[in-house]
C-alpha positions, 0 to 999 in steps of 0.5 A: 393471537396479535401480537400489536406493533409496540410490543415486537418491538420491545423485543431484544437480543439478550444483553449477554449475547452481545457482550459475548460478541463483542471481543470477536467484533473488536478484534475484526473491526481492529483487523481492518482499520490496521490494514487500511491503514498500513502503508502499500509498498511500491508496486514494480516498475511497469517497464521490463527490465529483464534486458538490463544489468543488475546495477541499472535494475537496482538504480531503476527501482531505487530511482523510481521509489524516490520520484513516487514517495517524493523523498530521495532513496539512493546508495550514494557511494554505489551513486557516484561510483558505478555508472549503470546504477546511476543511469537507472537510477535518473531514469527510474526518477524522470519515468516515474515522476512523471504524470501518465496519460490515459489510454 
Protein backbone atom coordinates (compact mmCIF):
# COMPACT_ATOMS: atom_id res chain seq x y z
CA UNK A 1 0.00 0.00 0.00
CA UNK A 2 1.06 3.71 -0.81
CA UNK A 3 0.81 5.67 1.43
CA UNK A 4 0.77 9.60 -0.43
CA UNK A 5 3.06 12.36 0.84
CA UNK A 6 0.44 14.39 2.76
CA UNK A 7 -0.59 11.75 4.61
CA UNK A 8 3.41 11.11 6.24
CA UNK A 9 3.02 14.09 7.20
CA UNK A 10 0.42 14.35 9.27
CA UNK A 11 2.02 12.08 11.38
CA UNK A 12 3.27 13.40 15.02
CA UNK A 13 4.79 12.66 17.92
CA UNK A 14 2.11 12.17 20.31
CA UNK A 15 1.44 15.47 22.32
CA UNK A 16 1.97 13.80 25.76
CA UNK A 17 5.18 12.55 24.77
CA UNK A 18 6.65 16.10 24.30
CA UNK A 19 5.05 17.45 27.51
CA UNK A 20 6.70 14.52 29.44
CA UNK A 21 10.12 15.81 27.71
CA UNK A 22 9.53 18.99 28.24
CA UNK A 23 10.74 19.68 32.11
CA UNK A 24 14.00 17.51 31.34
CA UNK A 25 14.84 19.87 28.33
CA UNK A 26 14.08 22.84 30.41
CA UNK A 27 16.27 22.15 32.93
CA UNK A 28 19.44 21.03 30.42
CA UNK A 29 18.67 24.30 28.14
CA UNK A 30 18.93 26.27 31.83
CA UNK A 31 22.03 24.17 32.69
CA UNK A 32 23.93 25.64 29.62
CA UNK A 33 22.63 29.03 29.41
CA UNK A 34 24.04 29.48 33.31
CA UNK A 35 27.03 28.28 32.33
CA UNK A 36 27.99 30.28 29.45
CA UNK A 37 26.99 32.90 31.40
CA UNK A 38 29.04 32.36 34.58
CA UNK A 39 31.72 34.38 34.90
CA UNK A 40 35.47 32.59 34.14
CA UNK A 41 38.14 33.12 36.85
CA UNK A 42 41.29 34.39 35.82
CA UNK A 43 43.49 31.80 34.32
CA UNK A 44 47.42 31.78 36.37
CA UNK A 45 49.89 33.84 35.37
CA UNK A 46 51.71 32.61 32.63
CA UNK A 47 55.03 33.42 34.21
CA UNK A 48 56.81 30.87 36.91
CA UNK A 49 56.62 32.27 39.81
CA UNK A 50 58.13 29.39 41.87
CA UNK A 51 61.67 31.38 42.51
CA UNK A 52 60.02 34.10 44.26
CA UNK A 53 58.75 34.88 47.60
CA UNK A 54 55.34 34.58 48.55
CA UNK A 55 54.63 38.33 49.03
CA UNK A 56 55.93 39.14 45.44
CA UNK A 57 53.64 35.77 44.22
CA UNK A 58 50.44 37.44 46.02
CA UNK A 59 51.21 41.16 44.71
CA UNK A 60 52.03 39.26 41.17
CA UNK A 61 48.33 37.85 40.93
CA UNK A 62 46.47 40.24 42.72
CA UNK A 63 48.50 43.00 40.15
CA UNK A 64 47.93 40.78 37.26
CA UNK A 65 43.92 40.30 37.95
CA UNK A 66 43.48 44.09 38.20
CA UNK A 67 45.23 44.89 34.73
CA UNK A 68 42.99 42.21 32.91
CA UNK A 69 39.46 42.94 34.94
CA UNK A 70 40.38 46.72 34.32
CA UNK A 71 39.37 47.50 38.21
CA UNK A 72 42.27 47.73 40.92
CA UNK A 73 42.30 44.65 43.26
CA UNK A 74 45.06 45.21 46.05
CA UNK A 75 45.63 45.03 50.03
CA UNK A 76 46.61 48.47 50.21
CA UNK A 77 47.95 48.24 53.80
CA UNK A 78 50.06 44.90 52.89
CA UNK A 79 50.51 47.74 49.59
CA UNK A 80 52.36 50.23 51.29
CA UNK A 81 53.85 48.18 54.05
CA UNK A 82 55.83 45.40 52.34
CA UNK A 83 57.88 46.00 49.39
CA UNK A 84 58.02 42.40 47.84
CA UNK A 85 54.03 42.61 47.56
CA UNK A 86 54.28 45.84 46.08
CA UNK A 87 56.91 45.00 43.34
CA UNK A 88 54.84 41.86 42.31
CA UNK A 89 51.93 43.53 42.47
CA UNK A 90 53.15 46.75 39.59
CA UNK A 91 54.78 43.86 37.78
CA UNK A 92 51.82 41.49 37.79
CA UNK A 93 49.84 45.40 36.55
CA UNK A 94 52.53 46.33 33.46
CA UNK A 95 52.70 42.28 32.34
CA UNK A 96 49.40 41.62 32.04
CA UNK A 97 47.97 44.92 31.03
CA UNK A 98 50.04 44.86 28.42
CA UNK A 99 48.60 43.34 24.72
CA UNK A 100 50.74 39.91 23.64
CA UNK A 101 52.24 39.51 20.52
CA UNK A 102 51.78 36.60 18.48
CA UNK A 103 54.11 33.96 17.93
Amino acid sequence: MKVSASARCRRRAAPGLLLAAAPGLLAAATVVLVAACAPAEPPPPTVNLSGFPPAFQDGYAAGCESARRGVTRRDEKRYAQDRQYAAGWRDGQDLCGKPRKPR
